[in-house]
N, C-alpha and C positions, 0 to 999 in steps of 0.2 A: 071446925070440930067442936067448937064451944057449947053449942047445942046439944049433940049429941053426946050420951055415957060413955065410957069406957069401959068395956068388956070385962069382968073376971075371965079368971083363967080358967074355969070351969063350964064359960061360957062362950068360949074360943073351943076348948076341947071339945065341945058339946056338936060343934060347926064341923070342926073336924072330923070326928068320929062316921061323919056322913057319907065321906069321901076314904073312908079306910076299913073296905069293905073283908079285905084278902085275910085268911088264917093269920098271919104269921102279926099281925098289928094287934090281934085280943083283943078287940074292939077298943083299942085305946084304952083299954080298964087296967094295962098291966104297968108295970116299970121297966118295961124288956120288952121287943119282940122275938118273936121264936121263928125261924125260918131254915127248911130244909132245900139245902141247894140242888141244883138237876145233878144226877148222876155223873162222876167221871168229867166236870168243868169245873177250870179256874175262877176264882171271885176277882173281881176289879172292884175295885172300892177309890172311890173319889170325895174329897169336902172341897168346897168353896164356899163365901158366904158374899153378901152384898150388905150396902149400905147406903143410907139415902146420901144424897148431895156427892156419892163418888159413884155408883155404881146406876143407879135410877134418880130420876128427881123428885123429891116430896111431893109435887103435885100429878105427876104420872098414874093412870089408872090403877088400883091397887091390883087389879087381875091380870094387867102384864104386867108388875113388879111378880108377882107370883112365878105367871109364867118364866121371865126369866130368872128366878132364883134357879129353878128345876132342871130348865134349856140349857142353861151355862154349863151345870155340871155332866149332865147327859153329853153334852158337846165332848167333854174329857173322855168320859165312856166312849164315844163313837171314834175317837182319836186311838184306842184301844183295841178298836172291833168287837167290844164289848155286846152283850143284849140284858140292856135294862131291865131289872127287875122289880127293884122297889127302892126308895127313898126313907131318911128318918131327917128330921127337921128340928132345928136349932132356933126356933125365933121368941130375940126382943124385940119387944114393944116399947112403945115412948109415949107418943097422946094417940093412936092409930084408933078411933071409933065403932062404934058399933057398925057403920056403915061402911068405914073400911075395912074392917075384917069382915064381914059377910063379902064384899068385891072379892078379897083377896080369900078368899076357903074357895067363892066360885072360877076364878082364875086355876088356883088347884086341880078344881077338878077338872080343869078342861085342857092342862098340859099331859096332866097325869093320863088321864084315857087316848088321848094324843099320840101316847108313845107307848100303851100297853105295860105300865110303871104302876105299882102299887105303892102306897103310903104307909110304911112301918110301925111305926111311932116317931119320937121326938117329945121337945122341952117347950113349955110357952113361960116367959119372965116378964115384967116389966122394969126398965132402967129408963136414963137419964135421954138415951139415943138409939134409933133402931139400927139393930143388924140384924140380920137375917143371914142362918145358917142352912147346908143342907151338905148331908152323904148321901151320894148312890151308890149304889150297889147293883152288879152286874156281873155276868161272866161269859169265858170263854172259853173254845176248845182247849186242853192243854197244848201248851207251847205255840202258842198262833197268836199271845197280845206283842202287839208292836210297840216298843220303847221309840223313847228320841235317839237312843243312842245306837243304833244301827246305819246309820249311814252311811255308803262305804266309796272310795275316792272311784268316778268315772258314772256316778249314778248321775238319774236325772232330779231336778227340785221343780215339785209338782207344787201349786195351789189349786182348791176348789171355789165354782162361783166366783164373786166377782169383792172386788175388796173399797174400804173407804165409805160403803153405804151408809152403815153403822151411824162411824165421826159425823157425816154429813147430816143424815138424822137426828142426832143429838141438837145440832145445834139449828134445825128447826125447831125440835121441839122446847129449846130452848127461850125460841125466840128470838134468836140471832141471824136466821137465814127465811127465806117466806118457806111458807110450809110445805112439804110434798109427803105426800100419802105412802109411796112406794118406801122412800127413805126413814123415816121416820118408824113404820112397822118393822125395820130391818132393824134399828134401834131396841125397839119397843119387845120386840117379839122372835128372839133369833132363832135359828131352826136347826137343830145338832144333826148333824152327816152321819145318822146310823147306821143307813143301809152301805151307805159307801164306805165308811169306816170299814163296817163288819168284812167288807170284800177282800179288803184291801191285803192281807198275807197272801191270801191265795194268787192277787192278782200278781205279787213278786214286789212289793211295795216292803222297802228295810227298816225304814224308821219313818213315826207320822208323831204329830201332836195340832191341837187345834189352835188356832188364831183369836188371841184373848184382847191380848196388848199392846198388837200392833205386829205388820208381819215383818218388819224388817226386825225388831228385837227378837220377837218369836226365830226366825231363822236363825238367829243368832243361838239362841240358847241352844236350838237343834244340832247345830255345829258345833258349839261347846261340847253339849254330850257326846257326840257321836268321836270325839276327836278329831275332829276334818275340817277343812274350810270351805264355805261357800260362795260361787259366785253367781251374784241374782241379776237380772238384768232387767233394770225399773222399767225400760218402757213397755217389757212382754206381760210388768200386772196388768191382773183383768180388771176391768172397770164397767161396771153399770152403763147403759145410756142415763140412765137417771143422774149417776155421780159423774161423767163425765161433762153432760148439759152444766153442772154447777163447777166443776172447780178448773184452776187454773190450767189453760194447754201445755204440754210439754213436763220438764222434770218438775217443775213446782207443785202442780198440781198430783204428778202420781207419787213424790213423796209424802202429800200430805193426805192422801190416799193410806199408803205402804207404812204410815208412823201415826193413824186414827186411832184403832185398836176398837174392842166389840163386834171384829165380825165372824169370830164362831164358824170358818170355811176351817177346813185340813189342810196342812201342809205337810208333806211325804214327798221321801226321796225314793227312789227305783229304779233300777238297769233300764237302759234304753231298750235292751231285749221283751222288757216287758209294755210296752209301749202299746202296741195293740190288744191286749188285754184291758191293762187301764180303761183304753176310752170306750172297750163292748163294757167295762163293767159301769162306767161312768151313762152311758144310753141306758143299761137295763136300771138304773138307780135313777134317771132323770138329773143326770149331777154332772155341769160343765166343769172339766178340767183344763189348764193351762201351764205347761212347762214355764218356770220363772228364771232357773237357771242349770246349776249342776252343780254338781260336789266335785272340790280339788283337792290334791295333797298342802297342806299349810294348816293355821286355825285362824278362826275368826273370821266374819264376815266384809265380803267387798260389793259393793254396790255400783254396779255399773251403769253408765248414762247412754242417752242411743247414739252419740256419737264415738262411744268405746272408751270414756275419761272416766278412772273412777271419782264416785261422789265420797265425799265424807260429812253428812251433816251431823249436827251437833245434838239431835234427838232423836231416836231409832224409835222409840212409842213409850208406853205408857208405865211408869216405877211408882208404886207406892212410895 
């Protein structure tokens, strides 16, 4: 980056402005955006932020560091049944170039129109270390977003897609595994369960949240809220051909699958009654589902092996 300047912030906003077309951003001229919500629907409102060396690596394309700023949080959204509407953006900068922000405004633009997500506003700063923030913004019918904390003892515990790609990606693109394209864009570029989200009340689905940190914790925390306990049964996660070709046979490998984290599938519990509902809404959304376990009376989660022993490893996924 030594070559190249370093943007003013007038010259970052200037990039932006491109990409924030919708009323309610004021063409970025304003210190506010203004936005009137669809008639008679709830707002979902989600932040997460990212940072290099925990969330992306500094040398990763700056237009899928974008894209996944935007994806991650959308994923929450979709975890809600939410329908995106626009975003406001929180980003420090560190040494990030003229050529990196030009990658990253067009990364932008290309999650943003992706998912039918407008650009609000937001902050540009420079400090010592990048982060990058972002709120979406979303809504939904009243009384149809789903909580974690719905789950209820004799339902089923669903995951979507397939789990571990994520991890496995990382560490191609790390440089620690040979490279594979498939995995690595799972990494790079994760894809938020909108339409299947959105279904998901109607299909009879109690409680959902998406898969950030890994799904054994993730499960975890779903059962905390919900106050119930879960029992998941490792060897029904789903797995890639891709991630299965690469990791270990048997429980080793799908715990190190179940405790990767980054892969942004849904996980929801639901009556068995609702069962064939699920999987027409899963076809008409193009979104493979997969029973992992069910919900029992007790708290906390148990993990079970395929020969019926519970497991207890000593890392469930990913803790700041």
């Amino acid at each position: 980056m030594a070559d190249q300047r370093l943007p003013a912030e007038s010259d970052i906003i200037a990039r932006l402005r491109r990409i924030a077309p919708h009323p309610a951003a004021r063409s970025l001229s304003d210190d506010a955006a203004v936005w009137l919500p669809p008639l008679g629907r709830e707002l979902v409102l989600t932040h997460d932020a990212i940072a290099a060396n925990v969330h992306y690596l500094p040398g990763d394309d700056p237009s899928d560091i974008a894209w996944k700023l935007v994806a991650t949080n959308l994923s929450d959204l979709a975890a809600k049944g939410a329908t995106p509407r626009g975003v406001l953006l929180g980003l420090t900068f560190s040494q990030e170039d003229d050529r990196w922000t030009e990658r990253f405004c067009d990364g932008l633009a290309r999650v943003l129109g992706e998912y039918d997500t407008a650009l609000f506003g937001g902050d540009t700063i420079r400090a010592d270390s990048t982060t990058l923030g972002c709120t979406a913004i979303g809504d939904v019918e009243p009384g149809t977003s789903l909580a974690r904390g719905g789950a209820m003892v004799g339902d089923d515990l669903y995951v979507t897609g397939s789990i571990g790609d994520a991890g496995l990606g990382l560490a191609a693109q790390r440089g620690d595994a040979p490279a594979d394209k498939y995995l690595q864009r799972r990494y790079r570029l994760p894809m938020p369960r909108l339409a299947m989200g959105q279904g998901l009340f109607r299909a009879g689905a109690t409680a959902a949240m998406d898969v950030s940190d890994g799904l054994l914790i993730d499960a975890r925390r779903l059962a905390e809220a919900s106050g119930i306990a879960i029992r998941l049964h490792l060897s029904d996660v789903p797995l890639s051909t891709e991630a299965a070709a690469r990791l270990p046979s048997g429980t080793e490998g799908r715990l190190l699958a179940a405790t990767a984290g980054d892969d942004y599938e849904l996980l929801f519990s639901a009556p068995p009654s609702a069962a064939d509902t699920l999987h027409s809404l899963g076809k008409a959304t193009r979104t493979t589902l997969t029973r992992i376990g069910g919900i029992v009376a007790g708290a906390g989660l148990s993990i079970v092996s395929a020969d019926g022993s519970e497991l207890r490893p000593e890392r469930l996924g990913f803790e700041h």
